[in-house]
C-alpha positions in Angstrom: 56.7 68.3 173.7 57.0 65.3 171.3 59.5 62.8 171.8 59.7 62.9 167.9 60.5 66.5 167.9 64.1 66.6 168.9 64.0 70.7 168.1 60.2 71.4 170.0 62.5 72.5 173.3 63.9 75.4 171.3 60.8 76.9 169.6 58.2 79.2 171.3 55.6 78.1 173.1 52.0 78.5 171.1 51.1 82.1 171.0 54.2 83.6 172.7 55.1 84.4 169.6 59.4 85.8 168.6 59.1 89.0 170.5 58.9 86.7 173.7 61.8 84.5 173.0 65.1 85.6 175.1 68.0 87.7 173.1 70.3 85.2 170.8 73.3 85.5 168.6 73.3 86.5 165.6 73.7 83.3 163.7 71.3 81.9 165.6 68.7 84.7 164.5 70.0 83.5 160.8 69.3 79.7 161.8 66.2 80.2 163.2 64.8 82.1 160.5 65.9 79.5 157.8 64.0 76.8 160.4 60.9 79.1 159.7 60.9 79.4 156.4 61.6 75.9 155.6 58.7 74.6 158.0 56.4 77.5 156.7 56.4 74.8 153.7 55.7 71.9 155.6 52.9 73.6 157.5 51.2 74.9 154.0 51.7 71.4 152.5 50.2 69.9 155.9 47.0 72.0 156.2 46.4 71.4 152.2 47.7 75.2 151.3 49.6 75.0 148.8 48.9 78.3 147.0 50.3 79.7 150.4 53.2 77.4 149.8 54.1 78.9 146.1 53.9 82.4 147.7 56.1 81.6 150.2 58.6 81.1 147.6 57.8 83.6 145.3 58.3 86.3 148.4 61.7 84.9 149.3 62.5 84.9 145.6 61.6 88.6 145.1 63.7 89.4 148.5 66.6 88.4 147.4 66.9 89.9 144.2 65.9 93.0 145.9 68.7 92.3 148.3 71.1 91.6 145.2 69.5 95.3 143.3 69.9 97.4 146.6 74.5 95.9 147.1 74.0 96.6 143.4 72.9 100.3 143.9 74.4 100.9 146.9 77.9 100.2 145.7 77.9 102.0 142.3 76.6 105.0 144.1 79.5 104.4 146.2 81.9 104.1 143.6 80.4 107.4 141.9 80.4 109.5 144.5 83.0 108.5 146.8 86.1 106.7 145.4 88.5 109.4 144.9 89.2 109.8 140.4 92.8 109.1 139.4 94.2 111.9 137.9 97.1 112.7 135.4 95.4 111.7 132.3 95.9 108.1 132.4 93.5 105.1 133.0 93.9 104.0 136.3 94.6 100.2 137.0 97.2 98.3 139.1 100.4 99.7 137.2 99.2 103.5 136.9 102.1 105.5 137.4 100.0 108.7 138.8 101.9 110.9 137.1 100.4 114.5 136.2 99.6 115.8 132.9 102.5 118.2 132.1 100.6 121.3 130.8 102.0 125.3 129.1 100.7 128.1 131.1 97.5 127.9 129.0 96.4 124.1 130.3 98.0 122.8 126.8 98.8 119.4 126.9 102.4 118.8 126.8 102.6 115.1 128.6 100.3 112.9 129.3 99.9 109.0 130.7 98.5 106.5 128.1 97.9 102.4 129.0 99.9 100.2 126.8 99.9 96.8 126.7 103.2 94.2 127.1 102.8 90.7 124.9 103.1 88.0 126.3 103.0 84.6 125.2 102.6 81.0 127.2 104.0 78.6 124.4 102.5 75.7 126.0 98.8 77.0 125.2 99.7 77.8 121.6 98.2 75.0 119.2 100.1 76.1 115.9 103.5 77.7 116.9 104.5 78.3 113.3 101.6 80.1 112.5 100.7 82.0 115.6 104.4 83.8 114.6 103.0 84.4 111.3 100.0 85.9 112.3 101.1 87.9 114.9 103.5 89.6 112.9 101.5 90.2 110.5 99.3 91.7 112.9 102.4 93.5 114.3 105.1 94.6 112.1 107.7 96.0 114.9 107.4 93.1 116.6 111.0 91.1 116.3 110.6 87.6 114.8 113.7 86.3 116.5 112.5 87.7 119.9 108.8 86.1 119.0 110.3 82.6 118.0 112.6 82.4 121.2 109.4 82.8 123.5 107.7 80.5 121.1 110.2 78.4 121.5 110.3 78.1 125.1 108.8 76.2 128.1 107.3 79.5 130.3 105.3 82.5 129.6 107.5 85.3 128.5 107.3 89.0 127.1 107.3 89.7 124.0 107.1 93.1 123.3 106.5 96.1 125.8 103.9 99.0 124.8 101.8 97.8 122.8 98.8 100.5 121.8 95.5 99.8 122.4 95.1 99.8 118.3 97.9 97.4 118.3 96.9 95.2 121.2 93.3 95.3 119.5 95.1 94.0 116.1 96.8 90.8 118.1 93.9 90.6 119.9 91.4 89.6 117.2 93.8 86.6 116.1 92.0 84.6 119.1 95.1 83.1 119.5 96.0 80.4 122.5 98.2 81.5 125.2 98.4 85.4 123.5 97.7 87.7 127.2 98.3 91.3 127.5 99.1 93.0 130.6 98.4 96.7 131.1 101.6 99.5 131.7 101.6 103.4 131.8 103.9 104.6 129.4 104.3 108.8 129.4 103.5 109.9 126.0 104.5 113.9 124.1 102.0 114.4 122.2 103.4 117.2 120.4 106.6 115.1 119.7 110.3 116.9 119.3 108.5 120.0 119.7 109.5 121.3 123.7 111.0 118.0 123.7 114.6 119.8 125.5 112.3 121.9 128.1 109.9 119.2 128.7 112.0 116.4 128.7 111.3 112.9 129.7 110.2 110.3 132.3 111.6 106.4 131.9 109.0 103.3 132.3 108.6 103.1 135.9 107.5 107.2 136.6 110.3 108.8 137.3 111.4 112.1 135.7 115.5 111.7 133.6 115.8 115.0 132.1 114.2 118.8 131.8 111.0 119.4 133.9 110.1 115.9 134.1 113.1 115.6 136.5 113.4 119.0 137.8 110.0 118.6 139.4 109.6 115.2 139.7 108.3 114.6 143.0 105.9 117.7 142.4 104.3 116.1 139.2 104.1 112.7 141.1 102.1 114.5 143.7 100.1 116.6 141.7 99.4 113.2 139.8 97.5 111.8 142.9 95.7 114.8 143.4 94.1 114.3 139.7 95.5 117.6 139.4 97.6 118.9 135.9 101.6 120.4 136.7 101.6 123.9 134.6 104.7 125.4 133.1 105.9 128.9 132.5 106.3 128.1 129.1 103.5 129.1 126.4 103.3 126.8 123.3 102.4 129.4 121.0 105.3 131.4 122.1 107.1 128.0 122.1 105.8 127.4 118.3 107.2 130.2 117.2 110.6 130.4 118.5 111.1 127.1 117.1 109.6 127.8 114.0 111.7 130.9 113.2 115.3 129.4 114.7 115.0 126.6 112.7 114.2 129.1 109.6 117.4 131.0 110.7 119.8 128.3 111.1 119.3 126.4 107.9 119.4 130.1 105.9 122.5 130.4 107.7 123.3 127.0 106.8 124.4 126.3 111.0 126.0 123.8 113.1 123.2 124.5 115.4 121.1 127.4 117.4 119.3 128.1 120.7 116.5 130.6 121.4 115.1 131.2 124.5 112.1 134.1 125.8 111.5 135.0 129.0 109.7 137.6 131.0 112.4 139.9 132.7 109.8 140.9 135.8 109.2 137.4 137.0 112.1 135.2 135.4 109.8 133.0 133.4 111.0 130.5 130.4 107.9 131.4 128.4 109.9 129.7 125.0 113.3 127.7 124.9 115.0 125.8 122.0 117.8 124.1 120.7 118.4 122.8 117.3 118.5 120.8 115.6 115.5 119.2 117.7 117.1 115.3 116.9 120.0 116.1 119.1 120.0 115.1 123.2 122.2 118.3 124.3 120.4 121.2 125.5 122.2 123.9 124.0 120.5 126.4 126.2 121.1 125.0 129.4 124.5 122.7 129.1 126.7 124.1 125.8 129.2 127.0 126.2 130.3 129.8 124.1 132.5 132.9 123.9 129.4 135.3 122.9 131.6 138.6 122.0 130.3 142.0 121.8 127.0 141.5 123.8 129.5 141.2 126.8 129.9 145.1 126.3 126.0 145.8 127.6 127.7 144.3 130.7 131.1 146.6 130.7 129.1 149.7 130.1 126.5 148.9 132.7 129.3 148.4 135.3 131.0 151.6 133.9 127.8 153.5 134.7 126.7 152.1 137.6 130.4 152.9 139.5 130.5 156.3 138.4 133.5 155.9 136.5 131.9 157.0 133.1 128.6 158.5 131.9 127.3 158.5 127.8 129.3 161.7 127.3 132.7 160.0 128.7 135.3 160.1 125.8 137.5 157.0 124.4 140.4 156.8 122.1 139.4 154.7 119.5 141.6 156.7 116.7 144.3 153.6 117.2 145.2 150.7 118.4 144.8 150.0 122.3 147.9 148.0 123.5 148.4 145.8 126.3 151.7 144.8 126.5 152.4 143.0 123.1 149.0 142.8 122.5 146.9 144.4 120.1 143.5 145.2 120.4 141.6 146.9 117.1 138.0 147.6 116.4 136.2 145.3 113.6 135.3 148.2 111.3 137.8 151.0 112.8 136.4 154.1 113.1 139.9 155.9 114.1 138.6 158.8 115.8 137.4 159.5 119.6 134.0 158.5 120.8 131.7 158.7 123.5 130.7 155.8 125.6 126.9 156.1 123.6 129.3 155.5 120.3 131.5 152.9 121.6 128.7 150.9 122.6 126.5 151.5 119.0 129.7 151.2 117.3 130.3 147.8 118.9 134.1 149.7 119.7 136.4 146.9 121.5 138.5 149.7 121.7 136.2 151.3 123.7 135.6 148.8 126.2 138.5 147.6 126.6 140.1 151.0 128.4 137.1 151.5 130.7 137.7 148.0 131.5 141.2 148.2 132.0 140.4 151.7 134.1 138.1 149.9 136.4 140.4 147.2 137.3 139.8 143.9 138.1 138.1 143.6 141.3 135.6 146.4 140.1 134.9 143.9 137.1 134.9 140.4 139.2 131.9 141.9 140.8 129.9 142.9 138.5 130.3 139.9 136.5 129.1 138.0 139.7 126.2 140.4 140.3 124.9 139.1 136.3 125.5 135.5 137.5 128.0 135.5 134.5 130.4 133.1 137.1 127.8 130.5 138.2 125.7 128.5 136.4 122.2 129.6 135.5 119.9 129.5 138.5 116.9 127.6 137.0 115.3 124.2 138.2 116.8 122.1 135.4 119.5 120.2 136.6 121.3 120.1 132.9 122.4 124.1 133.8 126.1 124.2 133.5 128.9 125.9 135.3 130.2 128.6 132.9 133.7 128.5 132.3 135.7 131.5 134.0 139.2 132.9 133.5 141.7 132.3 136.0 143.7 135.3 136.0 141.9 138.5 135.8 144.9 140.9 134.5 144.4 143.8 132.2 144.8 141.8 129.2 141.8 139.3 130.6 139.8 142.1 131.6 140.2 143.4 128.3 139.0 140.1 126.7 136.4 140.4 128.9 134.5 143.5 128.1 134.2 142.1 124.4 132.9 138.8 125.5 136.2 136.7 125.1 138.1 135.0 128.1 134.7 133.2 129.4 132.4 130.9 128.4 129.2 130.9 129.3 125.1 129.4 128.7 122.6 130.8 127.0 120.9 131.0 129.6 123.1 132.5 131.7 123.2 135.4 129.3 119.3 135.5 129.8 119.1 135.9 133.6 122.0 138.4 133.3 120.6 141.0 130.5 117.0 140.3 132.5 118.9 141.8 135.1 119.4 144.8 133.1 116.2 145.4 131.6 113.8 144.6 134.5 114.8 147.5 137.2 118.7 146.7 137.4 117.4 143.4 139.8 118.3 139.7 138.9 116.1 137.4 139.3 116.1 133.3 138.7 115.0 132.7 135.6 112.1 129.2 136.3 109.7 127.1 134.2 107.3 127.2 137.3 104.2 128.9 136.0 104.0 132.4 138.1 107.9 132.7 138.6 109.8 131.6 142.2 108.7 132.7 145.7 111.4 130.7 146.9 114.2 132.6 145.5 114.4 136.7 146.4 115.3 139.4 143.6 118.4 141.4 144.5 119.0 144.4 143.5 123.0 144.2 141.3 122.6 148.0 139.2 120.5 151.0 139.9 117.2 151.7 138.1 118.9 154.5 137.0 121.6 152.6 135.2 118.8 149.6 133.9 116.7 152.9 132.4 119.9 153.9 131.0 120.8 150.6 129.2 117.0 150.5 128.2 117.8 153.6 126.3 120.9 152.3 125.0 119.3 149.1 123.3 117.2 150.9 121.6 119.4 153.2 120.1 121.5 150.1 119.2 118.4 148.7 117.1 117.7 152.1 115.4 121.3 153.3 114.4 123.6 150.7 115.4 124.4 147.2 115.0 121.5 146.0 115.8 119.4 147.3 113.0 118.0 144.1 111.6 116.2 143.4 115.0 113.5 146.2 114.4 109.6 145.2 114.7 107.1 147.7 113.6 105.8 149.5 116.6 107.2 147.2 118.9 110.0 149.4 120.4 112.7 146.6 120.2 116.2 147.0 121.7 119.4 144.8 122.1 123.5 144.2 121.6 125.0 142.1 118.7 127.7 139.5 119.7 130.3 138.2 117.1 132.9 135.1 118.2 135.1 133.3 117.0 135.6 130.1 118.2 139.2 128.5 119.8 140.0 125.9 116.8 143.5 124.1 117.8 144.8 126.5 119.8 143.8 129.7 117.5 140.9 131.7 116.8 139.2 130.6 113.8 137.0 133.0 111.7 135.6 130.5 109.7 134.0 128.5 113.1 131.8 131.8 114.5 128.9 132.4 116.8 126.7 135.0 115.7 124.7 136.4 118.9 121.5 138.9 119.5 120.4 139.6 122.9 117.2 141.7 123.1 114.5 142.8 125.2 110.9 144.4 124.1 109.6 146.8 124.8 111.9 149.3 126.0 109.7 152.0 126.7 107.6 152.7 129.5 108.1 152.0 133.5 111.1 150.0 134.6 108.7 147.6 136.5 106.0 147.2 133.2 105.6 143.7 131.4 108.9 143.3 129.2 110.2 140.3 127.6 113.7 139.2 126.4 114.6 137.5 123.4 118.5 135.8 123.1 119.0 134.0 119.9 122.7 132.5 119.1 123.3 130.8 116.1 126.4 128.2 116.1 128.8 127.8 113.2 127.0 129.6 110.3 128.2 128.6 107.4 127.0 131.6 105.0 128.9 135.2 105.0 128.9 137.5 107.4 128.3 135.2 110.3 127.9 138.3 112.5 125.4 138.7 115.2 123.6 141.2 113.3 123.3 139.0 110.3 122.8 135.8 111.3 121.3 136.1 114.4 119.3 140.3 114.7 116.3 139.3 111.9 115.3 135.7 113.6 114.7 138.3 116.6 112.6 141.0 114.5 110.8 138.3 113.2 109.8 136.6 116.4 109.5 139.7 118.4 106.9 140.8 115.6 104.7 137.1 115.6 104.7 136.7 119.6 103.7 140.5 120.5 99.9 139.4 120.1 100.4 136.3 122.8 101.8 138.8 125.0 99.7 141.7 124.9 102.2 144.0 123.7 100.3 146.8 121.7 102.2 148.2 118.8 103.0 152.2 119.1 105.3 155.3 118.4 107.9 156.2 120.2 111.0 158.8 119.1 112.7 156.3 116.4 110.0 155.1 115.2 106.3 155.3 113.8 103.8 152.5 115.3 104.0 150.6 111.8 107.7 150.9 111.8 108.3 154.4 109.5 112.1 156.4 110.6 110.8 159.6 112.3 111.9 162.6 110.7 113.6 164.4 113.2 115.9 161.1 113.9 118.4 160.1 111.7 119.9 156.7 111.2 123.2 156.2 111.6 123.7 151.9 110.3 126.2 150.2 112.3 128.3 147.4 110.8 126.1 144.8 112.5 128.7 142.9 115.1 
């Protein structure tokens, strides 16, 4: 060992070679093999190699680009295959709100996640303040020049503006301004604007749902958003489309205050279309405004007439006068002053009518019934705008006779859609939802026979083929429904000239009690033309939509005994036109 080789005591002895040297630590390994390679140079340049030198080098070059390529590989392939994808449609970064794409039944888009950007602007990088404010509103029109001169202004990087779009930030962006940063935020986007806008509702800056199905299954589309998984409603945006379509046509013929439409499958409870116009306003009409609907209340009366027992379609009423309760009065719109079966009363739209088999059944009889429809409590659907209706206090004869013409309560729309689903379906109510494949949290119970829900079928139709209901025909589709005429309370007093004009169908009427049938309600508020009757105002919107959405549905177009498949009177039936209330 040389005295001049202070490291000779920790290197192998000649010809032992590294296999021979005892087990060290890992950094030692490292050290050593740095000691190698750096000695492996002096050696070459010692014994007059240097080619072996230059190799030396060029092999430790090539390793560790190697090394560098193989992390390289190793971790994209990582990244590719085993990083789990962000879902809900939006880029992910650190301020992703992972919330799911809101989609129709169909896997149309209804919200979505986008990246914005928020300005922001550190005055003290800014060369030219005066002209950065120029540019950058020129760049940026919406931008406020008060807000951008007070940040401008200032010692401290501030916002400017929140939400920028990637075409806007791009705009600022080119200016190459000093101190200009953007900072990345998820901002919910509807692409298809005020359409849906009341059913979809909304989600505020930090991910968390305000109003409609954003809120009703909030935690649910949070979830499904880290999943990378879509949230599907019940509703269908064709069906959607044209609801809104044809109750906006309606209302402004009608000249309205406003109107609400909603379908929905009667066998599972699904919202497959609701809307409320006009589309600008924030109230739901469907789920949160209340009305005195009228004569559709009488579909209710006779169904609990039938289902007790207490009367049958060949039951007689005296309808040749007036029906008086106390001081009270009640008459028929268009009087038909003679006697009439309970098939009449209810194609007649007879208050009359109603009004004594009412009054016979008595008031716990009708308190019950009205409960079975859900006609007492608010709508049971996930959105938490659904209102309590508002119910009478005193149930006496005069009440009950209020009742079965639809005065004396106010209720939703949608309320009057679980409760006639309730009717048409098999006699069972079930909750009407906007979860795609209906609620299996929830049981159907059974509130009126199938007997009595094949009987009302039976009645509908009628009602559409020679009663008030006329104007709600589709060719071939077998449509059937009750017309509802109101006026509203107006300082103290029933005002004629402040109506609701009301059609509640269902379609198709034929065929088993458990086979695919939808309903279609459609109320139109305040009309402002003459008659503002249900059957005017409100019976064609529902022929018309009935006719465009029977394709989306699958519902074929065929005879029954009214009608021919492209819409022809039957011979052997004869029409009878009711005055259309």
């Amino acid at each position: 060992m040389s005295v001049h080789d202070p490291h000779a005591w920790d290197r192998p002895a000649p010809g032992s070679g590294w296999a021979a040297r005892p087990r060290l630590p890992s950094w030692r390994w490292l050290a050593e093999a740095m000691w190698w390679v750096e000695h492996s140079f002096g050696r070459a340049r010692a014994d007059a190699r240097p080619e072996e030198d230059t190799r030396v080098r060029i092999f430790l070059i090539l390793a560790v680009f190697s090394l560098v390529f193989v992390c390289l590989a190793l971790g994209a392939a990582r990244a590719a295959l085993l990083v789990p994808q962000g879902g809900g449609g939006s880029a992910q970064h650190p301020f992703a709100m992972t919330r799911a794409d809101l989609v129709d039944r169909n896997g149309a888009l209804l919200a979505t996640n986008i990246v914005h950007y928020g300005l922001y602007i550190d005055p003290d990088e800014v060369w030219d303040r005066r002209l950065a404010a120029q540019q950058i509103k020129r760049a940026l029109p919406r931008v406020s020049m008060a807000r951008l001169n007070r940040v401008l202004s200032g010692e401290r990087r501030l916002i400017v503006l929140p939400g920028l779009t990637p075409q806007e930030k791009a705009a600022v962006h080119a200016l190459a301004l000093g101190g200009v940063t953007f900072e990345p935020e998820d901002r919910r986007v509807y692409p298809l604007g005020r359409s849906a806008r009341h059913v979809v509702g909304a989600a505020d800056g930090g991910g968390v749902g305000i109003t409609g199905a954003e809120l009703a299954f909030n935690s649910e589309i949070r979830a499904a958003g880290e999943k990378g998984q879509a949230f599907p409603l019940s509703i269908d945006l064709r069906v959607q489309g044209v609801l809104e379509n044809e109750l906006a046509a309606a209302a402004e013929e009608t000249q309205a205050k406003g109107a609400v439409g909603i379908v929905a499958d009667v066998q599972t409870g699904e919202i497959l279309g609701m809307a409320s116009w006009p589309t600008t306003e924030g109230l739901n009409r469907a789920t949160s405004a209340h009305y005195e609907m009228g004569s559709v209340f009488k579909t209710f009366t006779v169904a609990a007439g039938l289902d007790t027992g207490r009367a049958d379609m060949d039951t007689l009423f005296d309808a040749s006068e007036a029906f008086m309760i106390g001081n009270r009065r009640i008459t028929d719109f268009h009087a038909t002053n003679q006697i009439l079966t309970l098939e009449e009363v209810y194609l007649h739209s007879s208050n009359i009518g109603t009004s004594r088999l009412a009054v016979e059944m008595g008031p716990q009889v009708m308190r019950d019934y009205f409960a079975r429809f859900g006609l007492l409590d608010a709508a049971p659907i996930e959105l938490h705008e659904s209102a309590r209706p508002r119910r009478p206090r005193k149930w006496d004869d005069s009440t009950l006779a209020s009742l079965s013409f639809g005065y004396g309560v106010m209720i939703t729309p949608l309320q009057m859609t679980a409760a006639m689903g309730a009717l048409t379906n098999g006699g069972r109510f079930i909750p009407l939802t906007l979860r795609k494949g209906g609620r299996r949290d929830v049981q159907a119970r059974q509130v009126v026979s199938p007997e009595t829900s094949a009987t009302l079928l039976e009645l509908m139709r009628r009602n559409v083929v020679r009663g008030s209901g006329t104007r709600a025909d589709a060719p071939g589709l077998r449509v059937g429904g009750k017309t509802g005429s109101a006026n509203k309370l107006v300082n103290g007093r029933y005002d004629p000239t402040h109506a609701v004009g009301t059609f509640a169908a269902v379609f198709p009427t034929d065929g088993p009690l458990d086979a695919r049938r939808y309903s279609i309600l459609i109320l139109v508020d305040e009309p402002g033309t003459y008659p503002r009757t249900g059957g005017y105002v409100a019976a064609p919107a529902v022929g018309r939509i009935a006719d465009r959405i029977a394709p989306f549905l699958g519902v074929q177009r065929r005879a029954d005994p009214y009608r021919t498949a492209t819409g022809e009177k039957v011979p052997a039936f004869e029409d009878v036109a009711g005055d259309g209330r």
